[in-house]
C-alpha positions as CSV (number, residue, x, y, z in Angstrom):
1,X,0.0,0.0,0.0
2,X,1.5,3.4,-1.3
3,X,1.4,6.3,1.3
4,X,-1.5,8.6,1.8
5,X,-3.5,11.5,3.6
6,X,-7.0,10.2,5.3
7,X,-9.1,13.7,5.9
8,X,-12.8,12.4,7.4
9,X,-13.5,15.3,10.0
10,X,-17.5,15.1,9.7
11,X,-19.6,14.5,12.9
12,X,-21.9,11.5,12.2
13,X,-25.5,11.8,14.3
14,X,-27.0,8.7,13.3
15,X,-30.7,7.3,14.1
16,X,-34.2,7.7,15.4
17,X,-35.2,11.7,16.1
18,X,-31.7,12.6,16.0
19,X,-32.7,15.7,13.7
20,X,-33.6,17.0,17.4
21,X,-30.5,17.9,17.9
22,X,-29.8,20.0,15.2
23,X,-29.2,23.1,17.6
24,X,-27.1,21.4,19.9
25,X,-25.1,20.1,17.3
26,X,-24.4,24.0,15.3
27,X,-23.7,25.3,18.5
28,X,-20.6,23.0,19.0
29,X,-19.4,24.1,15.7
30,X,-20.1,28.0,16.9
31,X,-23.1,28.9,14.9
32,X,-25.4,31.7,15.9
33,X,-27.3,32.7,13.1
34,X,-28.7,29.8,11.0
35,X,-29.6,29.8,7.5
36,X,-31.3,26.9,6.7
37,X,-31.2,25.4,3.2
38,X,-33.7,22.9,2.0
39,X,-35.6,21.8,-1.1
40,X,-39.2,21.2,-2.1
41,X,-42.4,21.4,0.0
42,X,-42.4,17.6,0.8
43,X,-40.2,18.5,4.0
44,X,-42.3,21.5,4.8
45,X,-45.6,19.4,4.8
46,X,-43.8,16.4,6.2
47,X,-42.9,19.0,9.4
48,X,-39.7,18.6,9.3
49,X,-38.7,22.1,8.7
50,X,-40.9,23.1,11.3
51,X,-39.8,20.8,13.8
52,X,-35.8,21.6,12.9
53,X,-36.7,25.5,13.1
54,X,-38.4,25.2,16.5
55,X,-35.5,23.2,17.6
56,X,-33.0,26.1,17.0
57,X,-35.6,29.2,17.9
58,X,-36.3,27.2,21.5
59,X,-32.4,26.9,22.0
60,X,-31.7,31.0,21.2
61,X,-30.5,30.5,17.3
62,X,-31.6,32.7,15.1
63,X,-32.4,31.3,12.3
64,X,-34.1,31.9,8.3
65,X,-35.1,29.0,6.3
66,X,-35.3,29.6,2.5
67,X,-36.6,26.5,-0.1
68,X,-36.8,25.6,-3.9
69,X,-33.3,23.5,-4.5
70,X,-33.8,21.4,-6.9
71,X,-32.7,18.2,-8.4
72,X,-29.9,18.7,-10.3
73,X,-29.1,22.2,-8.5
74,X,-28.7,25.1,-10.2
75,X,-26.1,28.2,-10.0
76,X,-29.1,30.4,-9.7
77,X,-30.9,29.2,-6.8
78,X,-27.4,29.5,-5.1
79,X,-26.9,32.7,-5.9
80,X,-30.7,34.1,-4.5
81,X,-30.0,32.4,-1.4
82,X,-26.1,33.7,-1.1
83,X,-28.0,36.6,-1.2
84,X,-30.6,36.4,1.2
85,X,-28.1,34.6,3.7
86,X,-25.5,37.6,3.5
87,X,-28.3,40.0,4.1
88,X,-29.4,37.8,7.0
89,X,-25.7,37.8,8.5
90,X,-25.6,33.8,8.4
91,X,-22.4,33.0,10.2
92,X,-23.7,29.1,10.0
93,X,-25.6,27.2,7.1
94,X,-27.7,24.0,7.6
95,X,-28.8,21.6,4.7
96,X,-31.8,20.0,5.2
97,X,-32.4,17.4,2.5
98,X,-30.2,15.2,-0.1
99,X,-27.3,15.8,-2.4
100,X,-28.9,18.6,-4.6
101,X,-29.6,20.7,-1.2
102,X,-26.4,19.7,0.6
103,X,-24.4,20.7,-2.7
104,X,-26.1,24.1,-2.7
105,X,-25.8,24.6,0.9
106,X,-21.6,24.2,0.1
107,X,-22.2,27.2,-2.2
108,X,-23.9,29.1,-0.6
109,X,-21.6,28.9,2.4
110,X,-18.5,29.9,0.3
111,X,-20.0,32.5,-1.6
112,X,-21.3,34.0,1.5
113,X,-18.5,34.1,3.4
114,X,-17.0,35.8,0.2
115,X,-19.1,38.0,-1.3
116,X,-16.8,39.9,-3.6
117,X,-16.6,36.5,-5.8
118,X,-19.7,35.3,-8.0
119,X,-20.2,31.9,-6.7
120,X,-20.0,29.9,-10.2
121,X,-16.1,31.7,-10.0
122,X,-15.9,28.7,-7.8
123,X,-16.9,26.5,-10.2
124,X,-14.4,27.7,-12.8
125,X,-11.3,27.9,-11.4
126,X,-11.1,30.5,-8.0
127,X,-9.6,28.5,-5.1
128,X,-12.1,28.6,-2.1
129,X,-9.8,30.2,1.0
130,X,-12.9,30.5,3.1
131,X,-16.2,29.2,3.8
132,X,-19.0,29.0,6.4
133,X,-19.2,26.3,8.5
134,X,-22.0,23.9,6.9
135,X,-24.2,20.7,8.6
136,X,-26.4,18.9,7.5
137,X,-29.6,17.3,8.1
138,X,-29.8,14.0,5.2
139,X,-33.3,12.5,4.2
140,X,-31.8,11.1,0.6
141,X,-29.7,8.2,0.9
142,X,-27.6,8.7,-2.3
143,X,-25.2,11.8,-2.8
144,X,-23.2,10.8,-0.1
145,X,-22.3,15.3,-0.2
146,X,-22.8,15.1,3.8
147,X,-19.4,13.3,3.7
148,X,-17.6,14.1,1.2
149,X,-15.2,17.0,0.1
150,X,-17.2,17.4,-3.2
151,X,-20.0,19.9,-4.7
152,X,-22.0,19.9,-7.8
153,X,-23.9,22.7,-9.5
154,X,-25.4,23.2,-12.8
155,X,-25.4,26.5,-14.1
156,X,-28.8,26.7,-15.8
157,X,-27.8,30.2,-17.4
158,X,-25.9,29.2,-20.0
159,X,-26.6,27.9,-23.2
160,X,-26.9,25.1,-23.3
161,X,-26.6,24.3,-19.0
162,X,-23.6,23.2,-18.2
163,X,-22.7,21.0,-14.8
164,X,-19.4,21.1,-12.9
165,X,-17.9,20.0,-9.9
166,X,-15.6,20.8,-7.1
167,X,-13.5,19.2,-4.6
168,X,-11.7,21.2,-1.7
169,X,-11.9,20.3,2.1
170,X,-14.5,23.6,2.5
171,X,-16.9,21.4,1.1
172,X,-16.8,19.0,4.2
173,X,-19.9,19.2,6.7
174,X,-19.3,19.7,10.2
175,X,-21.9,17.4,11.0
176,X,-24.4,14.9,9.3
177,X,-27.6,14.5,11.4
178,X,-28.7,10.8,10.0
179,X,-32.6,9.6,10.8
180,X,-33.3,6.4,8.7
181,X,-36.9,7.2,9.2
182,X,-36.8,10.7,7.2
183,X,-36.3,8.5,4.0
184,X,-39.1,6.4,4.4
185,X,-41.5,8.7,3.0
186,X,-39.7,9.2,-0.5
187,X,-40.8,8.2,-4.0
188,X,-39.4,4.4,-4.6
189,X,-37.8,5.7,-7.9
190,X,-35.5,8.0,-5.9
191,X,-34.4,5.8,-3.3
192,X,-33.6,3.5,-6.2
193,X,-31.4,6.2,-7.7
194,X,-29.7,6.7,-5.1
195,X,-28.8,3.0,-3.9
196,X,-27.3,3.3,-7.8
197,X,-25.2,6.0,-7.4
198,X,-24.0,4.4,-3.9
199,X,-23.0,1.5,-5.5
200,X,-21.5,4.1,-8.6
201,X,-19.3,6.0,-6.1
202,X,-17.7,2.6,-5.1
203,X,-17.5,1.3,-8.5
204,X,-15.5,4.7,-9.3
205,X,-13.0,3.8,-6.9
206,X,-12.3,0.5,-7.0
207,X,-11.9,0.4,-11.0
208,X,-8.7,2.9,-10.3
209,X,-5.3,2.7,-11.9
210,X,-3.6,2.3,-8.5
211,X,-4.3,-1.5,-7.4
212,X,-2.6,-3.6,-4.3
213,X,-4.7,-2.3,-1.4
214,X,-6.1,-5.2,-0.4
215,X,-8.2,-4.5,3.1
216,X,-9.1,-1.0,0.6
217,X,-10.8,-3.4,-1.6
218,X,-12.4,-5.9,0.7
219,X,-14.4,-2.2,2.3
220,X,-15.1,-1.9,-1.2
221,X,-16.1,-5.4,-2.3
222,X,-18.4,-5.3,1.6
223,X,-20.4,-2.5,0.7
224,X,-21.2,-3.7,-3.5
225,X,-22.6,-6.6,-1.2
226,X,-24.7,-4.7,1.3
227,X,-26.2,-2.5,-1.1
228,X,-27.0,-5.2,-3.7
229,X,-28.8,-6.5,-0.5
230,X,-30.6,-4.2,0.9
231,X,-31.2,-1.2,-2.0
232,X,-33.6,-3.8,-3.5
233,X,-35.2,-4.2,-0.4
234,X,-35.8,-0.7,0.2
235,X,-37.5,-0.4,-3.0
236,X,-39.5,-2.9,-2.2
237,X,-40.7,-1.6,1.6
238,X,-39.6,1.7,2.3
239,X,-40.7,1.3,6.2
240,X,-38.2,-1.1,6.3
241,X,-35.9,0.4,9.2
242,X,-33.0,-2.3,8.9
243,X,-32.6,-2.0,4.9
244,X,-33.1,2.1,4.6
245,X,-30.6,2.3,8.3
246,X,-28.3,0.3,6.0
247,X,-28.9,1.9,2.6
248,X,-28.1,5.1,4.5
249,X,-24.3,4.2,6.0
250,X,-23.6,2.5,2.6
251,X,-24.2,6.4,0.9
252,X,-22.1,8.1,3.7
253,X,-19.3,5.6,4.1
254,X,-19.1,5.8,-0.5
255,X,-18.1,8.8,-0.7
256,X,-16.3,9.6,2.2
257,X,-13.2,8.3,0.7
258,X,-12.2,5.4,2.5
259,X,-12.9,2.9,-0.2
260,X,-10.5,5.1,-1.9
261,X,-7.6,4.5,0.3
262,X,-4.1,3.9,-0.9
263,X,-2.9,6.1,-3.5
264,X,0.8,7.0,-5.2
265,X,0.6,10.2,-3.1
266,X,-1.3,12.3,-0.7
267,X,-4.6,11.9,-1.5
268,X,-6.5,8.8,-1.3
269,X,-7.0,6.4,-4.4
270,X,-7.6,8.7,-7.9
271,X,-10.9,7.0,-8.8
272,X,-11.9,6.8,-12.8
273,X,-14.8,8.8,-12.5
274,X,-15.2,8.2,-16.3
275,X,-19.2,7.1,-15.3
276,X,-20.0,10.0,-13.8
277,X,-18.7,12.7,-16.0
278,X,-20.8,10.9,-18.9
279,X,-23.8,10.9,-16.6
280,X,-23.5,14.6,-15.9
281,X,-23.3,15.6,-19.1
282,X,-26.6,13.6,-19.9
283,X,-28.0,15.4,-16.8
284,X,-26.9,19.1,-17.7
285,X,-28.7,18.6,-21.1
286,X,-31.7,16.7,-20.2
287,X,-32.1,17.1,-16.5
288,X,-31.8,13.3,-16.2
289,X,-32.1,11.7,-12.5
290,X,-28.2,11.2,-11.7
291,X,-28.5,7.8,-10.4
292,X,-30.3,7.3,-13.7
293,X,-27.7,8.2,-15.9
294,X,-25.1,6.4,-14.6
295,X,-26.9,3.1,-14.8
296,X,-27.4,3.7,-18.2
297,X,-23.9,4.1,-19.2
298,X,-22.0,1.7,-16.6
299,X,-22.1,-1.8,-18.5
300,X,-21.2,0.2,-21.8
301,X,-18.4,1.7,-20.3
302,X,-17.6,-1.8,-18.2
303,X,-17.1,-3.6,-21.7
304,X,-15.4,-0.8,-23.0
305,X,-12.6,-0.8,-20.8
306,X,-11.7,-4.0,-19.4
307,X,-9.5,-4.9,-21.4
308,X,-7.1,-2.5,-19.3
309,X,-7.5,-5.1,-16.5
310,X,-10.0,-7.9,-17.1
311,X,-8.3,-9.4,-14.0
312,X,-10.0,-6.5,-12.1
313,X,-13.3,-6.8,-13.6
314,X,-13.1,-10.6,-12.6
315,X,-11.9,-9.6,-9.2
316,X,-15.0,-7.4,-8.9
317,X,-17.5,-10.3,-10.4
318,X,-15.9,-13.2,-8.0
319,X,-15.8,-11.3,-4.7
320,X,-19.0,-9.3,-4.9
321,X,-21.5,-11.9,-6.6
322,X,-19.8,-15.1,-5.8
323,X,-19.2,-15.6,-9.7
324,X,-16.8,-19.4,-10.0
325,X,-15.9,-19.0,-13.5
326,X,-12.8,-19.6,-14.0
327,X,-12.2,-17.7,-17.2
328,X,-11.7,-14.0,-16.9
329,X,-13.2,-12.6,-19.7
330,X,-16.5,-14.9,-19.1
331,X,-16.5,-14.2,-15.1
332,X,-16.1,-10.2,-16.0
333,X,-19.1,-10.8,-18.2
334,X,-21.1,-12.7,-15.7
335,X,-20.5,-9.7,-13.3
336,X,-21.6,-7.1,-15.0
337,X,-25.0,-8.6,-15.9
338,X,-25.1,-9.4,-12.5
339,X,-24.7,-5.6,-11.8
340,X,-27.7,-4.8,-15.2
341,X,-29.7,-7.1,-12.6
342,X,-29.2,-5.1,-9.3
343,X,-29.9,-1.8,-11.7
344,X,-33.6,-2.9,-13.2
345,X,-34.3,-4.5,-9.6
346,X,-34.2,-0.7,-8.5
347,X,-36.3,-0.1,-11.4
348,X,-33.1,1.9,-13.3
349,X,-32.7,2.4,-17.1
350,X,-29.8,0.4,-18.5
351,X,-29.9,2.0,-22.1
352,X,-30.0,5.9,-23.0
353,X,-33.2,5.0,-24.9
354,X,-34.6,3.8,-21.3
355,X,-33.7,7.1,-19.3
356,X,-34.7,9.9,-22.2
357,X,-37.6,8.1,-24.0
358,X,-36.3,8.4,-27.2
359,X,-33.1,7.1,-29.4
360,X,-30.7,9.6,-29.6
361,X,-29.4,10.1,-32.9
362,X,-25.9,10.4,-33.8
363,X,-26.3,14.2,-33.5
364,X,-27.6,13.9,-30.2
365,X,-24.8,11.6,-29.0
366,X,-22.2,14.2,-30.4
367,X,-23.7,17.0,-28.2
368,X,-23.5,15.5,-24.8
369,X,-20.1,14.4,-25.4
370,X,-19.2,18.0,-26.7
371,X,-20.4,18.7,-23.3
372,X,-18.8,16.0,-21.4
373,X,-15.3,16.8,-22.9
374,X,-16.0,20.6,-22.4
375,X,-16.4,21.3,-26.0
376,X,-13.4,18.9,-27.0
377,X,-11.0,20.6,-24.3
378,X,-10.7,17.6,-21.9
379,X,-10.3,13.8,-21.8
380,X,-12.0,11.9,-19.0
381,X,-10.8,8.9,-16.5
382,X,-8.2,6.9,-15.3
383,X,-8.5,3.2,-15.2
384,X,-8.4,3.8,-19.0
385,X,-8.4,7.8,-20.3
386,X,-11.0,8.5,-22.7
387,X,-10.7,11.2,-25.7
388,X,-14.0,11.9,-27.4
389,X,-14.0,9.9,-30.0
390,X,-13.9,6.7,-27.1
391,X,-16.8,9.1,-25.2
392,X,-19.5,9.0,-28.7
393,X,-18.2,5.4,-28.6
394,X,-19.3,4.6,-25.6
395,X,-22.6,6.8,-25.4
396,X,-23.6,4.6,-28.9
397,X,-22.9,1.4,-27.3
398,X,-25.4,2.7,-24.6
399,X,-28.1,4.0,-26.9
């Protein structure tokens, strides 16, 4: 195992009516005036908003809640709430929802604490020096943003939208306030989604160019098992405390880096990320559920690239789904059908036709990898680097 830098410093608050303790929990980080972040009206007539806000008025916090994040978030939501939190003097900002709101709520807390930038400066290049402290209150297993040291926005005023990310340790949350029981009330297609891109944020790491870290893997290869297991089963029943508890420590613990562990380096294990630049660009254009469009792209890009390391691939199908073929090539085959099985047992597309509706015609296919590749300026992964003309490949073996 090469040398590396493990950086993990978020609180975990994790089960039943732990979201009552949201105000003890900013006031150990030293917040006084909360701006809380959240998305549609589901949590407002759930009551959770009104239950998190009394929480923080009854313990002296003052505190402004502002709604209307979005799946896919955009740069302009950010920026009207960057704006109503500065006015507000937020010196603390608390997400209360999934990826899309905890994403936004990073945004808002470094554009706040420096107003003289525009916050999609961020996005495009500006080192964040400074940010606002930022926690979280998760009811969407999936993103995995109340962990990790990454942030995603789509900026919805350009033409066409375009989606970046960012990764810097300003992103990290303070705290993550985890209730099982807040996700039992969401839409089965969502929790399906984001049991896919729990078991995406794994796949990214473990298909890496650095190999050799074997108790690295065997986290890895542990949680493709548990949430093969149990993302089905909260499709299935989403009062099912055991399998949404489990679905929600298997989003946390994928993205917090740690199956990611053993790089050439500093930082832990460069993932390939290949899946989920092509998913993002599907997204930016058609607003496509994220979890969505990485399904629809992974066994594509599986057989596209494994002939880097069809050991790997054979590793993955053998250790994860039991697969006894002997043969490589057949075993790596086996496993990723396996993996098109887990996907439609969440009820996921596995085809681009699936997740848009339609066929996408070459012209089509050209245009999201124009924006994937940033109009031609950038190639994509690691386990095997892809130039555009291996990106159209791979969105046409898809279609």
């Amino acid at each position: 195992m090469e040398k590396f830098v493990y950086y993990a410093p978020t609180e975990i608050v994790f089960g039943k009516d732990t979201e009552l303790r949201a105000a003890e929990m900013v006031k150990k980080y030293g917040g006084s005036r909360v701006f809380v972040i959240y998305g549609g009206q589901s949590a407002v007539r759930s009551g959770l908003i009104d239950r998190v806000v009394k929480n923080l008025e009854e313990n002296n916090l003052a505190v402004k809640a502002m709604g209307g994040v979005v799946p896919n978030p955009l740069v302009s939501t950010a920026r009207a709430m960057t704006k109503e939190a500065i006015a507000f003097e937020a010196d603390f900002i608390l997400a209360v929802g999934g990826g899309s709101v905890i994403d936004t709520a990073k945004g808002v807390a470094h554009a706040t604490a420096s107003p003289e930038h525009d916050i999609w400066d961020f996005w495009t290049g500006t080192p964040v020096t400074k940010s606002l402290p930022i926690g979280t209150i998760l009811t969407i297993s999936a993103a995995g943003s109340e962990t990790s040291n990454s942030s995603v926005l789509t900026n919805d005023e350009k033409v066409p939208p375009t989606k970046r990310g960012i990764n810097n340790n300003f992103n990290r949350c303070r705290f993550a306030i985890m209730n099982p029981e807040l996700t039992m009330t969401l839409p089965k297609y969502q929790i399906g989604a984001g049991a896919a891109d729990i078991f995406m944020h794994t796949s990214e790491r473990y298909f890496a160019a650095v190999l050799g870290n074997h108790l690295t893997d065997e986290i890895a290869e542990g949680l493709f098992r548990d949430i093969i297991k149990f993302g089905p089963k909260g499709v299935e029943n989403p009062q099912d405390y055991e399998a949404m508890s489990e679905i929600m420590w298997c989003g946390s613990v994928s993205h917090v880096g740690l199956t990611g562990i053993g790089a050439q380096g500093d930082t832990p294990r460069e993932g390939d990320w290949s899946c989920h630049q092509l998913g993002m660009a599907i997204s930016a254009l058609y607003n496509s559920t994220h979890g969505a469009t990485l399904t629809a792209v992974w066994a594509a890009w599986s057989r596209y690239v494994r002939d880097v390391n069809i050991g790997r691939f054979a590793q993955f199908a053998r250790k994860v789904y039991g697969i006894t073929e002997p043969d490589d090539l057949k075993a790596s085959e086996e496993g990723i059908e396996k993996t098109n099985a887990f996907f439609k047992s969440l009820g996921m597309p596995l085809s681009l036709t699936e997740l848009l509706g339609h066929t996408p015609d070459n012209a089509e296919i050209e245009k999201i990898a124009v924006e994937c590749t940033y109009d031609r300026t950038r190639k994509i992964g690691s386990f095997k680097t892809l130039d555009y003309d291996d990106i159209v490949a791979i969105y046409k073996a898809c279609r």
